[in-house]
N, C-alpha and C positions, 0 to 999 in steps of 0.2 A: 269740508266733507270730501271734495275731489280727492286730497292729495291721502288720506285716509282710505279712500274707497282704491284706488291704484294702490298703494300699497298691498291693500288683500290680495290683489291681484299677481303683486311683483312674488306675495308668499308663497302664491298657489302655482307658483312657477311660467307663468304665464311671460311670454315677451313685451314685454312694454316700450314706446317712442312717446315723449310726452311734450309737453308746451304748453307753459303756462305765460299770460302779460307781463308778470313778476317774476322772472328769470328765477330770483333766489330761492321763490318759495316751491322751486321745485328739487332744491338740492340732495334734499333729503334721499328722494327719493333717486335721485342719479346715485348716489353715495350706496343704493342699495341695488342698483342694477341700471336702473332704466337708460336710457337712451333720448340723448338731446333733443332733441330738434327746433327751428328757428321759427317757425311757422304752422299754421294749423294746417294747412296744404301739404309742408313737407310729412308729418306728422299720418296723415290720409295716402300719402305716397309712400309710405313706407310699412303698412298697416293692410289686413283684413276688416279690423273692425275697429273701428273709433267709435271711443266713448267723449262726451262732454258734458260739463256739469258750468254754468257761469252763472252769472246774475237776473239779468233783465231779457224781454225779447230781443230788445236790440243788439245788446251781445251776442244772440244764437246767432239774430241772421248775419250781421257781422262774421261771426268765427264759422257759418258752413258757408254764407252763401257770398261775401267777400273777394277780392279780386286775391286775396291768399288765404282763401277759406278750407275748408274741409272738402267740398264738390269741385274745387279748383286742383283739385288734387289726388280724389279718390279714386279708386281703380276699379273698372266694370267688374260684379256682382261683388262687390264688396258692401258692407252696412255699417250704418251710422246710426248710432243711439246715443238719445239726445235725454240726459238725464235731470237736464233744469228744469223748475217748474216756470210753465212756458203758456204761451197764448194757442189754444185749441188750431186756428183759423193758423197762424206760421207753422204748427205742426205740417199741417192738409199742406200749404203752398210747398214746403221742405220737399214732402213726399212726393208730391208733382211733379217737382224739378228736377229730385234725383231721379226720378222713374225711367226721366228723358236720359240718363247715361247710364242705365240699367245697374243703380247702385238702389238699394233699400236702404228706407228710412225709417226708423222706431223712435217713438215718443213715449220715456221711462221714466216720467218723473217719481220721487220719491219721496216718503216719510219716514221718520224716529229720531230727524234731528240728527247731533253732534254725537249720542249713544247710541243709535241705530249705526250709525255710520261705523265708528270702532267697533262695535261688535259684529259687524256684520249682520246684522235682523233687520235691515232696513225690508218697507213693505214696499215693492215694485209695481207703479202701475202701468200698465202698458199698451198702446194703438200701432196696429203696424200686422205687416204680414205674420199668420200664424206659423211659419216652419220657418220663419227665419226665427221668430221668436223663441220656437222651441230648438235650434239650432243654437242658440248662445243659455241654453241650460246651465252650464259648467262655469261659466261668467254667473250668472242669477244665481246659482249655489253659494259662490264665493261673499256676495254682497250682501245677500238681503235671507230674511227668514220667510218671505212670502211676497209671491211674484205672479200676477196676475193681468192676463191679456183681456180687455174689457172692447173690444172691437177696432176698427181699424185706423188711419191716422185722425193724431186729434182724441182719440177716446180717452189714450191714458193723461193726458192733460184734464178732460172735463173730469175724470175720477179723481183728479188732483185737486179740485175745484170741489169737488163735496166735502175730500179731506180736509181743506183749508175752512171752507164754509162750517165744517161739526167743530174745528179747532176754535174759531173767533169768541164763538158765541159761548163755548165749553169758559175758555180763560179769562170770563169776564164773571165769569161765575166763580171760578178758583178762587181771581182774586179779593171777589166780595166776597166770600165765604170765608174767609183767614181775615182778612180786615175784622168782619163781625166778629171774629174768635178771640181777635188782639184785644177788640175792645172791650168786648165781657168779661176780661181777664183771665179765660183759660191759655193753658199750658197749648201752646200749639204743636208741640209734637203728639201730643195726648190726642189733641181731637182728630191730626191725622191718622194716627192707628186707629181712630173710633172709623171715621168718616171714608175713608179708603176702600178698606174691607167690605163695605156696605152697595146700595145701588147708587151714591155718588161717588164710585171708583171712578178714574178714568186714569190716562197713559199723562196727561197734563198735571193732574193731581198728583201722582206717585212720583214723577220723575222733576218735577220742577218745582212742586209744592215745597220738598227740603229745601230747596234751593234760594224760594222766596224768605222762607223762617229763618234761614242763616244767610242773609241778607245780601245774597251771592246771585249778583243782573248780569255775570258775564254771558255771551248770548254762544245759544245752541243754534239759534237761527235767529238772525237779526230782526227786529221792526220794521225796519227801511226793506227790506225784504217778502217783511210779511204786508205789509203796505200794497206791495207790487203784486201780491196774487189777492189781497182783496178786491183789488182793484178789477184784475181781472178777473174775479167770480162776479161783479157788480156788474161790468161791461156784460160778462156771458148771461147774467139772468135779463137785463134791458130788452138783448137779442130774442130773447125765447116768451117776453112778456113778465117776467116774472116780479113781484116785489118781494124782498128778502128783507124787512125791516130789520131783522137782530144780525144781521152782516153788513147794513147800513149804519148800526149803532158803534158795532165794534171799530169798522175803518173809520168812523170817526175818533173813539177814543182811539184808536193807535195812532191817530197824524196827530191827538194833543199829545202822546206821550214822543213822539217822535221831533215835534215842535218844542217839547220840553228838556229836549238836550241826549233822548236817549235814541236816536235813530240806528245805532250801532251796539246795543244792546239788547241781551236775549227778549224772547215776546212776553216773560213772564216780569220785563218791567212795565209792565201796565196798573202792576200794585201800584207803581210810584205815582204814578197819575191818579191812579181812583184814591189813595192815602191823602194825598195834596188837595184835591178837590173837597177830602170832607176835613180840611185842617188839620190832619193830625199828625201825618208825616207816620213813615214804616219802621217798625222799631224792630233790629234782629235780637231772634230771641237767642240763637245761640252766640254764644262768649267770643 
């Protein structure tokens, strides 16, 4: 999604200095403008505003807060936005620490996946000061279709956490719902056009539902990933009291289907797990 999301950016003419752990997988995008750099510091050194997208919390604080991190390197009144989905609480501490060398920090996690991302509609959520937020307008035009400040650091993370929390429980229903279609013997592209259109639409059903019927797990956003914000929406509701039974249900079925060899596979293979569980294995429907 990074090297996609920089790209809009290299089109919309914008200057980009980039750095990725995988040197290569930034080729592309040197090939199209951008500019080396060895280091997430060098990178903050040479930059107004850094963007970062990785995996896990430990990567953010790693790559800002690191002996050649991003704060290692930034330049006063400069801002950092932090677009992985991340732990509310390293948001707040980010902000803190930058605050002390009068850099701003935003927390911009994001949704729509691998087609949000090439098309630019990804939805923006966002915690961080309001005018720097409305200060990087022109950056949110390029990426996303809808960009949204939900209060200050740490907020756009816990909105990320409802996002992930309405996705778990939505794609356990997708995939029971097409399993029962397989087994009744309907035409499941038939029952998509029935069931889509109606009030079981959702963005999971339209966009990954083809994908499960043509037997296509390449992942738009990993397991092993989506694992990691269950996780932390389980940790965040603990914190506030809450029990979340059908968010307790789904991070269980994803560490079986993650235990079951697809950990690097999109989230829509959790068919393959609820298929195996009732014996019958996923049959694509298209050729």
């Amino acid at each position: 999604m990074g090297a996609v999301m920089c790209g809009h950016l290299l089109d919309a003419r914008f200057s980009v200095t980039v750095h990725n752990r995988t040197p290569s997988k930034a080729e592309p995008l040197l090939a199209r403008g951008a500019v080396w750099a060895a280091t997430p510091r060098e990178v903050a050194m040479a930059s107004d505003v850094v963007f970062l997208i990785v995996g896990y919390p430990d990567d953010v604080r790693d790559v800002v807060l690191g002996p050649q991190g991003i704060l290692a390197g930034a330049r006063p009144c400069s801002l950092v936005v932090d677009m992985t989905t991340s732990q509310p609480s390293l948001a707040i501490e980010i902000a803190s620490i930058a605050a002390k060398q009068d850099v701003i920090s935003i927390d911009a996690p994001v949704s729509g996946g691998d087609v949000g991302a090439r098309n630019g509609t990804l939805s923006i959520m966002m915690g961080g000061d309001p005018e720097a937020i409305a200060a990087l307008t022109p950056c949110w035009q390029v990426l996303g279709k809808t960009w949204i400040r939900h209060g200050g650091p740490g907020a756009g993370q816990h909105a990320k956490m409802v996002n992930q929390i309405l996705i778990a429980t939505n794609m356990i229903g997708v995939c029971e719902g097409l399993l029962y279609a397989q087994m009744a013997g309907l035409d499941l592209p038939s029952v998509m056009q029935s069931v889509a259109a109606g009030a079981a639409g959702s963005w999971s059903l339209s966009n990954l539902g083809p994908r499960i019927i043509a037997g296509n797990f390449e992942p738009g956003f990993f397991v092993e990933h989506f694992i990691k914000d269950l996780r932390i929406a389980l940790d965040e509701a603990k914190h506030m009291g809450l029990r979340l039974p059908g968010l307790a249900l789904a991070e269980e079925l994803y560490q079986t289907t993650m235990a079951e060899g697809h950990a690097r596979d999109g989230t829509h293979a959790l068919m393959l797990s609820l298929a195996k569980m009732s014996g019958t294995g996923w049959k694509s429907s298209i050729p």
